[in-house]
N, C-alpha and C positions, 0 to 999 in steps of 0.2 A: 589218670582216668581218660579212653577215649575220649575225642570231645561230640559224640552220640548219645554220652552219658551223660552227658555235664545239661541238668534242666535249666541254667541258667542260656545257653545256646538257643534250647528250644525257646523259653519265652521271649527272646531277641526275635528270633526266625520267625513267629508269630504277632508281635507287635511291628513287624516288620510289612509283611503281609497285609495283615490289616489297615494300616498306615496308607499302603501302595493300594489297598483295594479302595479305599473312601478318599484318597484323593483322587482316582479316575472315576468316581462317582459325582465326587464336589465339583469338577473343572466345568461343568456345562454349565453349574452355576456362577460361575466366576470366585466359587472361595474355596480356601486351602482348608486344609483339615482344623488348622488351629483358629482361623476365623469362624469355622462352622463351628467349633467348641465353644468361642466366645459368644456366639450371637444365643448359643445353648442356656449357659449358662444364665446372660444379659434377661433372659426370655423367662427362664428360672426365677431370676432375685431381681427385678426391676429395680433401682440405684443400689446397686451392688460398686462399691469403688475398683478403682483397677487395681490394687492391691489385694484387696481379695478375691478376685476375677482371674489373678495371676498365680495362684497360690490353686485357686478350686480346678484351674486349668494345666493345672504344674508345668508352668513355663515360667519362666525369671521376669521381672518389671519389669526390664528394657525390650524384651522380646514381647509382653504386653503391650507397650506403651507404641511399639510399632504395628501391631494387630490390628489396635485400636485408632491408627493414624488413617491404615489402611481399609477401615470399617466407615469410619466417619467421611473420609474421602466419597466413599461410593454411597453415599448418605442413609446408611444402613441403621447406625446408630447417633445418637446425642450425649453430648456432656455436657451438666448441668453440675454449677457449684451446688455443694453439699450447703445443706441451710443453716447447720452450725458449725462443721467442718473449714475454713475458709481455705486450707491446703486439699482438701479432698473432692473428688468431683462422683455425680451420680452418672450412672451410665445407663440409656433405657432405646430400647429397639426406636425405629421410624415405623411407620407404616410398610415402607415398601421392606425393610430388616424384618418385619414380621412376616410376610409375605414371601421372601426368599428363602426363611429359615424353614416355615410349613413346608415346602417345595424342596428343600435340600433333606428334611429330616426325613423325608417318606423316604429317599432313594439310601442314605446312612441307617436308620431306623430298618431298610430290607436288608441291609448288610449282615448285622445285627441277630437279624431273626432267621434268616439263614444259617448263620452259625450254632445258633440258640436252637434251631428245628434239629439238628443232627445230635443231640444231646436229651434224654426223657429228660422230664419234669428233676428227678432224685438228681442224675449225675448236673445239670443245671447248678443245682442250690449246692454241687459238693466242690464243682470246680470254681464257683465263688468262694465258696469258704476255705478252699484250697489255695487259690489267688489270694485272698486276704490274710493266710497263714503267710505266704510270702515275704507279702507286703512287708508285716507286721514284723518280720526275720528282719528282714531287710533296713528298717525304721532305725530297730532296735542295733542293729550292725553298724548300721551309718555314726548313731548318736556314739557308741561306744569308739569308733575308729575317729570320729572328729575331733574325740579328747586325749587320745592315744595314737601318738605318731608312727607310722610305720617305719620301722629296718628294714635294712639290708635282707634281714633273716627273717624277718614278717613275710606271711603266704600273701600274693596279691588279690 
């Protein structure tokens, strides 16, 4: 198959873009796209632990746990032990994490709707549910290949 045809190319090409578009949006604020997902998130589920923070953000714990090194650094956020948890901690914006995130989500937020304005209302709700067929392909492909080793003679 050409690789024109191949839509796994295009949803690369377009996560790709996107990515490079809202990090030259993020940089005036001083955060990267995956700290602007955290502070999202943070802002979302006030003591959210970073384990599920890592997981709602789909990046790995140690890539978390440096997010959050880097968040807390620039006193954006707080970790607060968990009040029954004594390995888990809570995670919740600052004042000024609130305030930078309003600030960074109107300029990712115009991203967003920019993309969203070139699409009616119908094709919208079709290409999420086209996206979440994906997804869903994809979930299902993963769990199956994790249990099932690839050969030599398995398609990559």
């Amino acid at each position: 198959m050409p690789p024109e045809q191949r839509i796994g190319l295009h949803i690369k090409r377009t996560e790709q873009e996107l990515i490079a578009t809202k990090t030259a949006a993020l940089r005036p604020y001083g955060l990267t796209v995956p700290q602007y997902s955290a502070l999202m998130f943070i802002a979302d589920q006030p003591g959210i632990s970073a384990a599920a923070l890592a997981r709602a953000c789909l990046v790995t714990p140690q890539t978390m746990a440096t997010v959050l090194t880097n968040l807390e650094t620039k006193k954006l956020i707080t970790r607060q032990p968990h009040p029954w948890h004594r390995n888990a901690t809570e995670l919740t914006l600052t004042p000024d994490g609130q305030q930078l995130l309003e600030q960074a989500d109107a300029v990712a937020s115009a991203i967003e709707q920019h993309i969203a304005d070139t699409f009616t209302p119908t094709e919208q709700a079709q290409l999420i549910e086209m996206l979440s067929r994906v997804s869903k392909v994809l979930a299902e492909t993963h769990s199956d290949t994790a249990t099932t080793p690839l050969t030599d003679d398995s398609p990559a």
